[in-house]
C-alpha positions as a Markdown table, in Angstrom:
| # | Residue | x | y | z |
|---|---|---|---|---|
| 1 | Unk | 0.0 | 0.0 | 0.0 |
| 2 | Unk | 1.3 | 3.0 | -1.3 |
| 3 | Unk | 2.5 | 5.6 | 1.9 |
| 4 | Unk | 2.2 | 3.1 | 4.5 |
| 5 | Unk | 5.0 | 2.7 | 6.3 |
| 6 | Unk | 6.0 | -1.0 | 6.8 |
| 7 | Unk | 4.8 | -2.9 | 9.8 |
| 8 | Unk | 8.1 | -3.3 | 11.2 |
| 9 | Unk | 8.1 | 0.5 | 11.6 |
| 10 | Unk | 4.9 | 0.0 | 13.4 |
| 11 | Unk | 6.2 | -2.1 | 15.7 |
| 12 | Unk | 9.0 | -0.2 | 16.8 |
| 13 | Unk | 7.0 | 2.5 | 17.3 |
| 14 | Unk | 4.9 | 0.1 | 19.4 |
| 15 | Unk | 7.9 | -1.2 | 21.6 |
| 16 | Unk | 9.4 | 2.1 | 22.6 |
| 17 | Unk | 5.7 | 3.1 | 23.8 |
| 18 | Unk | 5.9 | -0.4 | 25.5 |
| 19 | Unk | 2.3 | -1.1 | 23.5 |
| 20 | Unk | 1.8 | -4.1 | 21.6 |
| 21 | Unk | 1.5 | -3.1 | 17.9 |
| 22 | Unk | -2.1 | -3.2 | 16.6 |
| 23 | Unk | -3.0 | -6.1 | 14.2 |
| 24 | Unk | -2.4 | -5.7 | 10.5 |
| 25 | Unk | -5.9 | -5.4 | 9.6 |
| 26 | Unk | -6.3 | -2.2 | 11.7 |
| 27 | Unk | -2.9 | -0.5 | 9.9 |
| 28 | Unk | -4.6 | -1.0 | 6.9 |
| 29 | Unk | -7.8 | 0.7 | 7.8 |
| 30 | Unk | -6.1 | 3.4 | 9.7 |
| 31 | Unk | -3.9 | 4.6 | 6.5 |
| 32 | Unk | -7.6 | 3.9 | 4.2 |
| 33 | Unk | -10.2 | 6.1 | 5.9 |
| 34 | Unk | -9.6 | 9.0 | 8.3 |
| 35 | Unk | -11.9 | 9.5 | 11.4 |
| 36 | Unk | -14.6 | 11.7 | 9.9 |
| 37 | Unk | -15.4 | 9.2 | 7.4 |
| 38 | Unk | -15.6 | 6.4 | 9.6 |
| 39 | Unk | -17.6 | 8.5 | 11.8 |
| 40 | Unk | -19.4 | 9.6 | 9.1 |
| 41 | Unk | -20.0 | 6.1 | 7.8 |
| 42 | Unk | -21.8 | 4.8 | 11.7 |
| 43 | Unk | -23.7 | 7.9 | 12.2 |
| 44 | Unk | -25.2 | 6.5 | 8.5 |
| 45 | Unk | -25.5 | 3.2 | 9.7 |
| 46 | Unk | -27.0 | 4.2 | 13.0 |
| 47 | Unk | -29.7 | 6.3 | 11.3 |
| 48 | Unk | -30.4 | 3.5 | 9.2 |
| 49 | Unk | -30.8 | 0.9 | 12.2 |
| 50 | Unk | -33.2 | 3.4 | 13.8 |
| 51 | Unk | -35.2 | 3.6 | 10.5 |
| 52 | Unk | -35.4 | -0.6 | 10.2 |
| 53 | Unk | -36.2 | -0.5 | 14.3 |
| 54 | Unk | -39.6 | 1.7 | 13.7 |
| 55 | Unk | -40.3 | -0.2 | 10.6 |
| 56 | Unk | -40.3 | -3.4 | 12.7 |
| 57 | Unk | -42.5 | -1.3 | 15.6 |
| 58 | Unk | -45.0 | -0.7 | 12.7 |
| 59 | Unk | -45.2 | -4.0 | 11.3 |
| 60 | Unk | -45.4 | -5.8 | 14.7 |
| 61 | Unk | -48.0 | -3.6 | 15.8 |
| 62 | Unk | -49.6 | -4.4 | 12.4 |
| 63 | Unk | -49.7 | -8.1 | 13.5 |
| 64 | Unk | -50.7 | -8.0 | 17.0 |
| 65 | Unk | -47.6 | -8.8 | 18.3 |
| 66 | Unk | -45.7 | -6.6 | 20.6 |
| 67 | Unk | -42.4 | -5.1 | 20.2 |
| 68 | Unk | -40.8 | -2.2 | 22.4 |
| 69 | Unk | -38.2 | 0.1 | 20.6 |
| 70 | Unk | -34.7 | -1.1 | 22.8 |
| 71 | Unk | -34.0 | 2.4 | 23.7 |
| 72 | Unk | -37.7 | 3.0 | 25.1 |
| 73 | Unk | -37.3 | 2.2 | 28.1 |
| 74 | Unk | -33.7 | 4.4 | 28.5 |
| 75 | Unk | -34.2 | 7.7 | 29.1 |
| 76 | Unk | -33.2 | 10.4 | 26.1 |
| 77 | Unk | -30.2 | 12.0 | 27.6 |
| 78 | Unk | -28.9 | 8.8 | 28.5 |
| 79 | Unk | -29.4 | 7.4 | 24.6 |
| 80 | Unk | -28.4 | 10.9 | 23.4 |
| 81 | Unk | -25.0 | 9.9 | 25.7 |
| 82 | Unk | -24.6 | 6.6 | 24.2 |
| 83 | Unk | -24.4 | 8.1 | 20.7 |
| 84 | Unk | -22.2 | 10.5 | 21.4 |
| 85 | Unk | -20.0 | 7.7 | 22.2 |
| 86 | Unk | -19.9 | 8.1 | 25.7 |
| 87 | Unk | -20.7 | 5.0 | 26.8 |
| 88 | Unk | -19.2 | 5.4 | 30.7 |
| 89 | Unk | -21.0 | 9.2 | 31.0 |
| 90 | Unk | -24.3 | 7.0 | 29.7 |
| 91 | Unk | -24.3 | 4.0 | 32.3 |
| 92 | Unk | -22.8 | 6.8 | 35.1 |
| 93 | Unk | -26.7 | 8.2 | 34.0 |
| 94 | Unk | -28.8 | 5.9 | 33.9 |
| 95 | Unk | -27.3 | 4.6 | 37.3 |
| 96 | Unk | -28.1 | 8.0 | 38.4 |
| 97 | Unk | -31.2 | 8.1 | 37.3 |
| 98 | Unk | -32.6 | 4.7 | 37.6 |
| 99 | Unk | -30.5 | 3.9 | 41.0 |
| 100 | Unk | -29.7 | 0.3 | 39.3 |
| 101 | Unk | -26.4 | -2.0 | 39.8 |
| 102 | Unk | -23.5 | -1.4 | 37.0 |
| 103 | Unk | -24.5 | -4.9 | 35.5 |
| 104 | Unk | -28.0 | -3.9 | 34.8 |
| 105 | Unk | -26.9 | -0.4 | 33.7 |
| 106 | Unk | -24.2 | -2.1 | 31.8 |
| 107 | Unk | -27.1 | -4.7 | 29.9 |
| 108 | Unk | -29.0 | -1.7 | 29.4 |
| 109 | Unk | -26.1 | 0.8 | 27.8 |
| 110 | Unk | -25.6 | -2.3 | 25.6 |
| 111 | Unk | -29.0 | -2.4 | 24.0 |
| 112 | Unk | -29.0 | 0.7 | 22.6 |
């Protein structure tokens, strides 16, 4: 790959930070797409979950059988949190909120 150093560069780098270099795979991404197309590319796919989620609302309610949104029962700032990609400032606030253990919290956070 043209401009990408080669992965023993990497994992010199890696040993003088006493880190343990990342796997190929990741390199390769890193050097592909920059953050704000990556980000760019999740905030897409997260829209489009949300979209398939009220579609499935619709058509279960359509057939009688019942289906609750996973973030309905998570309060807004705490999914607004979560999206944001603070996931420890989310479960911090829904403990807060809910007064639940970190494992429930944790579940919770994860359903989102």
């Amino acid at each position: 790959m043209a401009g990408t150093p080669p992965v023993g560069v990497y994992k010199k780098v890696c040993l003088e930070r006493s880190t343990a270099p990342p796997p190929y795979a990741m390199l390769r991404l890193m050097s592909v797409y920059s953050n704000i197309q990556l980000s760019a590319f999740t905030d897409q796919v997260r829209e489009r979950l949300d979209r398939l989620e009220a579609q499935m609302a619709l058509v279960s309610a359509a057939a009688g059988v019942p289906y609750d949104l996973p973030t309905s029962s998570v309060p807004e700032d705490v999914v607004a949190l979560t999206r944001a990609g603070d996931r420890l400032g989310a479960i911090r606030r829904y403990r807060e909120i809910t007064g639940c253990g970190m494992d429930e919290a944790k579940a919770a956070i994860d359903g989102i």
